[in-house]
C-alpha positions as CSV (number, residue, x, y, z in Angstrom):
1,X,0.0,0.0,0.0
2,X,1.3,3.9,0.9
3,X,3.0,5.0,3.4
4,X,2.5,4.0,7.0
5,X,0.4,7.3,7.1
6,X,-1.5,6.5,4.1
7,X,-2.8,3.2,5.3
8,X,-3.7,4.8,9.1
9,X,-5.6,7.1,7.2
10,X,-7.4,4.2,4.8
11,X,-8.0,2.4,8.1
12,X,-9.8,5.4,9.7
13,X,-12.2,6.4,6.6
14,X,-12.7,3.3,5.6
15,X,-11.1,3.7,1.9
16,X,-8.9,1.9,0.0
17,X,-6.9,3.0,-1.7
18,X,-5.3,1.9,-4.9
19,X,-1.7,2.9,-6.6
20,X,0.0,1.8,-9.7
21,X,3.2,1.4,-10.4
22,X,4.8,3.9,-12.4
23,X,7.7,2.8,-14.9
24,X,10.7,4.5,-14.0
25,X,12.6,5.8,-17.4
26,X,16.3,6.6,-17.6
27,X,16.6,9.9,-19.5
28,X,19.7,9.3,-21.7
29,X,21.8,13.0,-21.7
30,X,23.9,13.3,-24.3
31,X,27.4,14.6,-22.6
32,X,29.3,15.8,-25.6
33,X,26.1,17.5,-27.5
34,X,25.5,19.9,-23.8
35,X,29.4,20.3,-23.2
36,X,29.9,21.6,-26.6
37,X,26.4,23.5,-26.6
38,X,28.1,25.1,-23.4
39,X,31.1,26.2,-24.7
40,X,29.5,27.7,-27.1
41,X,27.4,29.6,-25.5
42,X,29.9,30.4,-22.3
43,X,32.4,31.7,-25.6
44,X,29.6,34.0,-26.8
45,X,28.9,36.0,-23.5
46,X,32.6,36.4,-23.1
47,X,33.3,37.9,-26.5
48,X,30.5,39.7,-26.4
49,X,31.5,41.6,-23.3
50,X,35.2,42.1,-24.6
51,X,36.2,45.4,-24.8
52,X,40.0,46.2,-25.7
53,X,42.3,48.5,-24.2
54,X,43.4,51.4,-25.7
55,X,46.4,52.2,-27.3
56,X,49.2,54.4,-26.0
57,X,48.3,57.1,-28.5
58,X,44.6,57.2,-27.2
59,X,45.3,57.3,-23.8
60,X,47.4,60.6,-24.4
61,X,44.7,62.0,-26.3
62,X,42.2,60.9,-23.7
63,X,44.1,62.2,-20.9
64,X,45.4,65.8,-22.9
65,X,49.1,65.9,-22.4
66,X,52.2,63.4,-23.4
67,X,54.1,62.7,-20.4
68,X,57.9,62.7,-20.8
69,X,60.7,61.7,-18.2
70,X,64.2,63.3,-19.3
71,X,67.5,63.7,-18.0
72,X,68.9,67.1,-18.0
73,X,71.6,67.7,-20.2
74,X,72.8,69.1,-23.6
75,X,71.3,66.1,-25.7
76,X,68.2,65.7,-24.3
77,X,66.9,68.8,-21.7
78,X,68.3,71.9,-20.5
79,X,67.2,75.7,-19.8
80,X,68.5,78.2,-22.2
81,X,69.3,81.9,-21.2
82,X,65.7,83.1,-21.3
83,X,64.9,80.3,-19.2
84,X,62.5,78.3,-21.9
85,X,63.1,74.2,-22.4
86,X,65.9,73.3,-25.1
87,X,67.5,70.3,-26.4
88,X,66.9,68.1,-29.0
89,X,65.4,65.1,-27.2
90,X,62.7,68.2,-25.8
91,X,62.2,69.3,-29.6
92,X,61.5,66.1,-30.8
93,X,58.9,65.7,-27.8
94,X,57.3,68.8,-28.3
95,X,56.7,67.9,-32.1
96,X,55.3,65.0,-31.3
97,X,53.0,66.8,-28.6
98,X,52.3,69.3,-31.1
99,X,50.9,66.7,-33.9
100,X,48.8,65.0,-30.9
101,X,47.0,67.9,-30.6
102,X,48.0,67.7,-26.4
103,X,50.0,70.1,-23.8
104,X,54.1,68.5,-23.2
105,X,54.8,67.7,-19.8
106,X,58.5,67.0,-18.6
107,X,59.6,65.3,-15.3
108,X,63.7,65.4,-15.4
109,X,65.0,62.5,-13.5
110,X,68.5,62.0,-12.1
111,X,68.6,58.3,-12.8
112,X,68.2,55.6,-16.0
113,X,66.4,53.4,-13.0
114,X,64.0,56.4,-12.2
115,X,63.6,56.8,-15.6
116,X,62.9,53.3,-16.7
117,X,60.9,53.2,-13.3
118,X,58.5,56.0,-14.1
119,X,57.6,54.2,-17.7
120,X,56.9,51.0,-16.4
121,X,54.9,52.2,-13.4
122,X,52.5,54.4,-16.3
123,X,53.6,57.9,-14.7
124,X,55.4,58.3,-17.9
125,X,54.6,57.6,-21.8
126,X,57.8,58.1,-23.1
127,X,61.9,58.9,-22.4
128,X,63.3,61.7,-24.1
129,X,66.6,61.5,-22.2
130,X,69.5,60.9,-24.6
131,X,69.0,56.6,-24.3
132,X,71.5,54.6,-25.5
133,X,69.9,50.9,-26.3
134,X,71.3,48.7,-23.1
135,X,73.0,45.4,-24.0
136,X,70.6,43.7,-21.7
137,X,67.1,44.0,-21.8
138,X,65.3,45.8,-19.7
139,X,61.5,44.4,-18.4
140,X,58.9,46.5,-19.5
141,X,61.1,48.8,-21.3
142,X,61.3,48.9,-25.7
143,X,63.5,51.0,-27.2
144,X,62.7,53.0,-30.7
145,X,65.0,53.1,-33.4
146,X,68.3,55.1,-33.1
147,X,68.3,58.6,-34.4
148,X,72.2,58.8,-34.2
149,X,75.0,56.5,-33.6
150,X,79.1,57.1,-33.9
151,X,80.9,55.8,-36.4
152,X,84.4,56.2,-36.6
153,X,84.9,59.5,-34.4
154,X,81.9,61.7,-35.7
155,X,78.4,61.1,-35.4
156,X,75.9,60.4,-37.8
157,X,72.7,61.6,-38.2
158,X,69.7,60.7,-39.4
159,X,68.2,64.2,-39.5
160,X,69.7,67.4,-40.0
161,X,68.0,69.4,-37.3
162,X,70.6,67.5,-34.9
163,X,74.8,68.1,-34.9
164,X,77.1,67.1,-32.6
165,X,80.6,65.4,-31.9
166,X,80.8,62.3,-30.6
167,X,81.4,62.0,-26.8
């Protein structure tokens, strides 16, 4: 019959009660059809909320100025006589600042580690400091092409708005 409470309450009302048996069925699930059909699915919401970072050059023009780290000196940075920002590391900056369409901002610093510390660290964009390539690479750190380089006693140039002696 039922349940033990089933059958006290036949007893008291005097029903009886009948039940069938119901066939039990095994549901066969087909494993690989749902895992791929997941997948699927699970790759869809993901790409569809992907949204890529910006580049470099967007992210100056988002925030309105180029941020440069420099070493002062006569290659890269240095105050002339009316006080104004010289060199040809800060010229080539300032071009570049100038065809963004955004305000220059220099931050000298004393040392290659500060230097190479500020760009990893995203207070700086670039280094306009004079460079040289190290032989070992440096984490987090690429280097452009060469502008100059000395060959046999004299440097050579790639542009003419920069002259020099080799040091």
């Amino acid at each position: 019959m039922g349940s033990p409470l089933e059958q006290e309450l036949a007893l008291h009302h005097g029903t009886q009660m009948d039940y069938q048996t119901v066939r039990k069925s095994t549901i066969q699930i087909d494993w690989p059809r749902w895992t791929k059909l997941t997948i699927a699915i699970s790759a869809i919401v993901l790409l569809s909320s992907y949204t890529p970072v910006p580049g470099l050059i967007h992210q100056i023009k988002s925030l309105g100025e180029l941020r440069v780290v420099t070493r002062t000196g006569p290659l890269a940075f240095y105050r002339g006589p009316d006080g104004a920002a010289e060199g040809p590391e800060f010229e080539l900056a300032r071009r570049f600042a100038d065809e963004l369409g955004v305000k220059l901002k220099i931050t000298p610093m004393r040392t290659y580690a500060e230097i190479y510390a500020a760009l990893t660290s995203g207070q700086a964009h670039l280094a306009a400091a004079g460079l040289k390539v190290p032989t070992q690479a440096v984490p987090g750190i690429e280097f452009g092409p060469a502008y100059g380089s000395c060959l046999g006693g004299k440097r050579q140039h790639q542009f003419a708005s920069v002259t020099g002696r080799c040091g």
